[in-house]
MARBA-3410 file (N, C-alpha, C, O; in Angstrom, 1 decimal):
67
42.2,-26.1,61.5,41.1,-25.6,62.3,40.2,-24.6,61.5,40.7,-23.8,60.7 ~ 39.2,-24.7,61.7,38.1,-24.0,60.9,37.8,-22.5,61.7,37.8,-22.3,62.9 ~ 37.5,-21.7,60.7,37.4,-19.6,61.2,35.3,-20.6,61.5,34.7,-20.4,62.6 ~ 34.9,-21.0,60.9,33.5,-21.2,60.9,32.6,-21.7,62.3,31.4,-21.8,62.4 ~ 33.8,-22.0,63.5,33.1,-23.0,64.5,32.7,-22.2,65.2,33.2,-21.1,65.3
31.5,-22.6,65.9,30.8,-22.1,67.1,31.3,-21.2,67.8,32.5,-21.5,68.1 ~ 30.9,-19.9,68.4,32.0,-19.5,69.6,33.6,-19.1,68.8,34.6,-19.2,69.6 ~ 34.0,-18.8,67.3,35.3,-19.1,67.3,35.5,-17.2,66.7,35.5,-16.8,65.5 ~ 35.5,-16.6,67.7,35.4,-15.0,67.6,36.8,-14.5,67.0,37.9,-15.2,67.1 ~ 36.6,-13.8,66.7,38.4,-12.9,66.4,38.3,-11.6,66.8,37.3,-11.0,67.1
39.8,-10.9,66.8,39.5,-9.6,66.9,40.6,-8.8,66.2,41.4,-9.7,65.8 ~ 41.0,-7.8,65.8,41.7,-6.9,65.8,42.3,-6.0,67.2,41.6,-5.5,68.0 ~ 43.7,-6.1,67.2,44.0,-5.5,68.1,44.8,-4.4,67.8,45.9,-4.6,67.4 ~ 44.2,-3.2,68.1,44.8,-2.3,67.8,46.4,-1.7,68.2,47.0,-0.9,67.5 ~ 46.7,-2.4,69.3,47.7,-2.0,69.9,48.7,-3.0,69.5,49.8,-2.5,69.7
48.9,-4.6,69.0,49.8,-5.0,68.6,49.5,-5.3,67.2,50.0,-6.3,66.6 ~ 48.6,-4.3,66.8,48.5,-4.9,64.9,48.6,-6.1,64.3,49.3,-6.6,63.4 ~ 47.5,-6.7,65.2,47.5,-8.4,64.9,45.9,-9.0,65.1,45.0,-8.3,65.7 ~ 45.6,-10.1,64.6,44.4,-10.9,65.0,44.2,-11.3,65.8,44.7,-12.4,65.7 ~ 43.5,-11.3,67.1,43.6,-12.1,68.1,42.1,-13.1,68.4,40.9,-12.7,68.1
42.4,-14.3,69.0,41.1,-14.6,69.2,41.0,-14.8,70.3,42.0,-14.7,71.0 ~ 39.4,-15.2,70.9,38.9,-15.2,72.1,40.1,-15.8,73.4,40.2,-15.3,74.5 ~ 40.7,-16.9,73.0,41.5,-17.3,73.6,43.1,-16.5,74.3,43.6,-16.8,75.3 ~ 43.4,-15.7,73.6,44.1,-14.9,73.8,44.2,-13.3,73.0,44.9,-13.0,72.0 ~ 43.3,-12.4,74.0,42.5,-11.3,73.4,43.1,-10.2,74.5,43.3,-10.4,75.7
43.2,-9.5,74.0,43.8,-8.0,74.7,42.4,-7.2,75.1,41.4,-7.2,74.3 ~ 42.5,-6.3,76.4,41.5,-5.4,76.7,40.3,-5.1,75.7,40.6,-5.0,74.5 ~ 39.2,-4.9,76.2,38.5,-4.3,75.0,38.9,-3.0,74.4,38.8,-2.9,73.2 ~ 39.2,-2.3,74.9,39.7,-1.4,74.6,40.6,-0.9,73.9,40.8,0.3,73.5 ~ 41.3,-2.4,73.4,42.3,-2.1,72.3,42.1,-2.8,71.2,43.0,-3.0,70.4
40.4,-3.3,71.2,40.5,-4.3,70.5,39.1,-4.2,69.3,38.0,-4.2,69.9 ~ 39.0,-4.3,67.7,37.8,-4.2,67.3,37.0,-5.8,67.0,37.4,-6.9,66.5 ~ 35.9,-5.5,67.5,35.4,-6.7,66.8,34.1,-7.5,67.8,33.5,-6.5,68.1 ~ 33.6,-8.1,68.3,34.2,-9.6,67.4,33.6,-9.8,65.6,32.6,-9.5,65.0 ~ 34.7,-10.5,65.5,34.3,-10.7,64.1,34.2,-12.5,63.5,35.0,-13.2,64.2
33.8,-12.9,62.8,33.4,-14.3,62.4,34.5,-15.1,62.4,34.8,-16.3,62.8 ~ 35.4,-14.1,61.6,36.5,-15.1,61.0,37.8,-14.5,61.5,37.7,-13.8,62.5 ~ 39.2,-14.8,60.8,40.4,-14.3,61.3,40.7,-12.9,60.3,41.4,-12.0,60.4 ~ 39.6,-13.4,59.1,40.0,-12.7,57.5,39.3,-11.6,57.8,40.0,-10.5,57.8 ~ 37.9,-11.6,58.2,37.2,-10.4,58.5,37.8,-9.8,59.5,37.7,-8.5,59.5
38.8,-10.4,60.6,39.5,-9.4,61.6,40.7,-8.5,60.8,41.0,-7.4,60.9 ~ 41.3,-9.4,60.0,42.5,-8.5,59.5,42.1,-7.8,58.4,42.9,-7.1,57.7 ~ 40.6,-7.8,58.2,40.1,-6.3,57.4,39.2,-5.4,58.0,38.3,-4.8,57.4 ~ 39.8,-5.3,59.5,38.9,-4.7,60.1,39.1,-2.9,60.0,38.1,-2.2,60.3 ~ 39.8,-2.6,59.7,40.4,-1.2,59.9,40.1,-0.3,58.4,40.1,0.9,58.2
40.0,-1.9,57.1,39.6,-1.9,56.2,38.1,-1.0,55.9,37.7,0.0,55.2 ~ 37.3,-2.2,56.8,35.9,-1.9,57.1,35.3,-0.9,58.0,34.1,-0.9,58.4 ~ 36.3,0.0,58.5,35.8,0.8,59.5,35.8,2.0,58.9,34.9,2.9,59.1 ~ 37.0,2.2,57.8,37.0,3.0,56.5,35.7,3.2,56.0,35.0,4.2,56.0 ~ 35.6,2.1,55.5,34.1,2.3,54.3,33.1,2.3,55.0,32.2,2.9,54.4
32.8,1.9,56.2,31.8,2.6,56.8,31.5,4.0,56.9,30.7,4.7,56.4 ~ 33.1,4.1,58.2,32.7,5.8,58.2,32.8,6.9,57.1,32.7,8.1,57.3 ~ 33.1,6.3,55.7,33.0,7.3,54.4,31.4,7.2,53.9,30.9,8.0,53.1 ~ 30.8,6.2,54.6,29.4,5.7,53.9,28.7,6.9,54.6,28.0,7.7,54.0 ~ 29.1,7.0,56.2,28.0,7.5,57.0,28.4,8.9,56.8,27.6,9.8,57.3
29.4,9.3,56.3,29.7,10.8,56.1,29.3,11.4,55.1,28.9,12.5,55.0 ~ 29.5,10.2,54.1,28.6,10.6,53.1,26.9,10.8,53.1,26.2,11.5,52.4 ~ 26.6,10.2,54.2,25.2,10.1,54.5,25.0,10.9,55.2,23.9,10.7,55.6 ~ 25.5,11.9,55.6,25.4,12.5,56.9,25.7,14.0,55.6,24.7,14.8,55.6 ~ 26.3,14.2,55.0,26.2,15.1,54.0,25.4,15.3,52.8,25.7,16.1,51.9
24.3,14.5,52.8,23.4,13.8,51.9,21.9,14.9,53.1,21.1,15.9,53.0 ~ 22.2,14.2,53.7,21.1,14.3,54.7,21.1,16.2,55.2,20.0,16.9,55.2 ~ 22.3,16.7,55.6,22.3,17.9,55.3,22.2,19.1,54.7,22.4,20.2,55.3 ~ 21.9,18.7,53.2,21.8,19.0,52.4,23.0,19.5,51.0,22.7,19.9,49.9 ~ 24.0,19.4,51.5,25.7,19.3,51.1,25.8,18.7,49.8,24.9,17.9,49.4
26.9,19.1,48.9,26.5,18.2,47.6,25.3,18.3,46.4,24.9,17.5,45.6 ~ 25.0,19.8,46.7,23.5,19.6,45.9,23.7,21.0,44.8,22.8,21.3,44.0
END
């Protein structure tokens, strides 16, 4: 089965440290995403990293911090 089909969402679930998809998905609440594939879900915690280092950095940029 293909991560590429229509409608074929994933998530990260925070509370059982696993991939889940739309078919059998835990609360929103416990859950990051949707995301495209199963791979992008199990790097989700990955990517929430490098974001929030991006926007902190940006956020200390913008403050004037670092100069």
């Amino acid at each position: 089965m293909s991560d590429s089909g229509r409608g074929a969402n994933h998530y990260w679930c925070t509370r059982h440290h696993r991939v889940e998809s739309e078919a059998d998905v835990c609360p929103a609440k416990f859950v990051l995403g949707p995301y495209p594939s199963a791979a992008d879900a199990a790097n989700a915690l990955q990517t929430v990293q490098e974001r929030n280092e991006a926007w902190e950095a940006e956020d200390a940029r913008w403050a004037g911090e670092g100069r």
